[in-house]
Every structure is written in structure tokens, then in C-alpha cells.
C-alpha positions in Angstrom: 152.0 96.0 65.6 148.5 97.5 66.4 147.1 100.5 65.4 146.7 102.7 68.6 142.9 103.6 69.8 142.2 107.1 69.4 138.6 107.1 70.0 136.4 104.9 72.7 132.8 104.1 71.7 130.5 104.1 74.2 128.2 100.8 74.1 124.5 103.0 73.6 121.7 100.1 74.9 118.9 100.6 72.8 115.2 101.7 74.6 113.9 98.5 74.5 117.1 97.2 75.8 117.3 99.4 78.8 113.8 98.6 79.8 114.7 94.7 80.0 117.3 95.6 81.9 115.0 97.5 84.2 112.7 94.9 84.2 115.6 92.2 85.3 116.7 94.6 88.2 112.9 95.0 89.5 112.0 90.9 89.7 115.6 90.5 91.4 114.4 93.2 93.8 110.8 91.6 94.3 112.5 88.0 94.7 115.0 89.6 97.6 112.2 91.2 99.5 109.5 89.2 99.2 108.3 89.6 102.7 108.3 93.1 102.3 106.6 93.0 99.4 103.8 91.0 100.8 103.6 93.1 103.7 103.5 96.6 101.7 100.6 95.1 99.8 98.9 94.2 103.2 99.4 97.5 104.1 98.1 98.9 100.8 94.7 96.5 101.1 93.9 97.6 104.4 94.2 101.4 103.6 91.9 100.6 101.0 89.4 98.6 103.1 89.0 101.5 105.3 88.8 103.8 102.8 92.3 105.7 103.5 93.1 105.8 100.0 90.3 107.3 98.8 90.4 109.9 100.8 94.1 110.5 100.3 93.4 110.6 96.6 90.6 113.2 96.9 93.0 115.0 99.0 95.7 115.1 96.5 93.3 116.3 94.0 92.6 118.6 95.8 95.6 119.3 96.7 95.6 124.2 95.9 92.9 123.9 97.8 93.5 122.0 101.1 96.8 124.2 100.9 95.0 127.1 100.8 92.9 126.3 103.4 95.7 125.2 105.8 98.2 127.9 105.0 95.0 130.4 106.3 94.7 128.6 109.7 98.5 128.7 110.2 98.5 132.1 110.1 95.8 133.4 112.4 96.5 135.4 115.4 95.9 132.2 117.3 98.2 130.1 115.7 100.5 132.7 115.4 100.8 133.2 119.2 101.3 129.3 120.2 103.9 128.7 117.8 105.5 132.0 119.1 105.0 130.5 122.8 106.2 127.1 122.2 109.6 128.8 120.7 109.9 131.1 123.5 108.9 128.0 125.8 111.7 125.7 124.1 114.3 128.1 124.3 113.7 128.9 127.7 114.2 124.8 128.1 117.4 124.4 126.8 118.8 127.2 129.1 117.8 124.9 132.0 120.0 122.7 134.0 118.2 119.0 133.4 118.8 118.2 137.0 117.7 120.9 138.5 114.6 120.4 136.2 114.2 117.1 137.6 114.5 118.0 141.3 112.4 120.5 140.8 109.3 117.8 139.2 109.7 115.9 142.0 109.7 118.1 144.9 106.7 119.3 143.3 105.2 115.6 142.7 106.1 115.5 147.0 104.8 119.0 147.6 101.1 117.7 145.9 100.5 114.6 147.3 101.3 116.4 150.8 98.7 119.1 150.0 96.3 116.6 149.4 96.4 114.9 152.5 96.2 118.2 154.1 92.9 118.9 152.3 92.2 115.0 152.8 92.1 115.9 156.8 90.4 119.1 156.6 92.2 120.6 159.6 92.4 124.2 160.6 95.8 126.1 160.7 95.3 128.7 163.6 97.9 131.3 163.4 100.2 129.8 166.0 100.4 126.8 164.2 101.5 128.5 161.0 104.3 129.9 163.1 105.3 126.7 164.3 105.3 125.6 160.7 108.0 127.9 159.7 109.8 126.1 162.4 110.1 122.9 160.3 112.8 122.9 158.1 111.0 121.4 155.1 108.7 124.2 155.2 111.4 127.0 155.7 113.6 125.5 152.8 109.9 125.8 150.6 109.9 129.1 151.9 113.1 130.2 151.3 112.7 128.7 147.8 109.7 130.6 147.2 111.2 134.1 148.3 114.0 134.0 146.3 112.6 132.5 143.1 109.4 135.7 143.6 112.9 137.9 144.1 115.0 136.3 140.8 111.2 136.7 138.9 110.8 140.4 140.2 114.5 140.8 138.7 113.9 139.4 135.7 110.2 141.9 135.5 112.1 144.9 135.7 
């Protein structure tokens, strides 16, 4: 009968041993993907033909300094602000209903191209036909749009 294993030697690959192993794993790599090999070096060449990689080279080497200098523009007052609008503006988006959104882009894309023909005719509105304008139904629903939107902004001033 056998002696029973107390102890399990782990199989230690020497350096030189783990870098041909390394070495085998890389050229199987390469030989799968030639094609995107080939195109990564394509890539690479015309980045240097333009003289991309130079430049991102003297950029990382430069590296404390670039930082320095953008970290100082990203926070001036300027900066500040439109980052602090474009939050405020997102946020104030996702509250929105999308279709309503939508409706609202292209009553608006209808309301311009009727202005423009308006000013495209150059006529004169006299005061009794801007009362028989409020007779039209398109223009009273703009209106009563308009009233109650300057009414739910008032609302929302106080």
C-alpha cells in the first residue's frame, strides 16, 4: 500500500521559463488577430506621419504642467457658471415629459416658418385685424398657451 501525500509541491516555472511561456501566448495572440494587428500599426504610422505622436509624447512629458494649466481654466468663474448651468439645464430635462418636449419643437418649427412668411409679405396688421386674429383658433390656442405658461413662470418667480 502507498504512503499517503501530506504535502503538495507547487510546480515553481523558472524566470526564463515564464517568459517563453509569455512569449508563446503573445505570437498565438498576433497569429489570431493578424488583421488587427496590421490595422493598429496602420493606425500607429499615420499618427506618426502627422505628427500626433509627437505631440502626445511632449504632452505626456509634460504631463504636471498641462495639468496645472487645465485644472486653472476649469475652475474660473466662467467655467464654473456653465458647468453649473448645464447641470441645472439637465436636470430641468429629465423632469420633462419627452412628448410634450417634442410637440412643443414642432409647434415651434410651424410657428417660425409661419413668421417668416409674414415678414416675407411685409403686410401691415391694423388693429382690427389683430382682433380678428384672436378670432382664429390657432392663434387663440398660441395665445392661451402663452398666458398660462407667463402665469405657471410668474408662479414659479415668486
Amino acid at each position: 500500500m502507498a504512503a499517503p501525500i501530506t504535502t503538495i509541491k507547487k510546480q515553481q516555472l523558472t524566470e526564463e521559463q515564464l517568459k517563453e511561456e509569455k512569449l508563446d501566448n503573445l505570437k498565438q495572440l498576433l497569429s489570431e488577430n493578424e488583421e488587427m494587428v496590421n490595422q493598429v500599426f496602420s493606425i500607429m504610422a499615420e499618427l506618426n506621419d502627422i505628427g500626433a505622436l509627437e505631440a502626445a509624447t511632449k504632452l505626456l512629458e509634460a504631463k504636471e504642467d498641462v495639468a496645472h494649466i487645465a485644472l486653472g481654466q476649469l475652475t474660473r468663474k466662467p467655467v464654473t457658471n456653465i458647468i453649473n448651468n448645464l447641470m441645472g439645464a439637465a436636470g430641468a430635462l429629465t423632469e420633462l415629459n419627452p412628448e410634450t418636449t417634442t410637440k412643443l419643437m414642432e409647434s415651434l418649427n410651424s410657428g417660425l416658418d409661419e413668421a417668416n412668411k409674414a415678414v416675407e409679405a411685409d403686410e401691415k396688421v391694423s388693429t382690427f385685424k389683430l382682433l380678428k386674429m384672436l378670432k382664429d383658433p390657432d392663434v387663440n390656442r398660441a395665445m392661451n398657451f402663452g398666458i398660462h405658461f407667463l402665469k405657471g413662470l410668474g408662479k414659479g418667480l415668486k
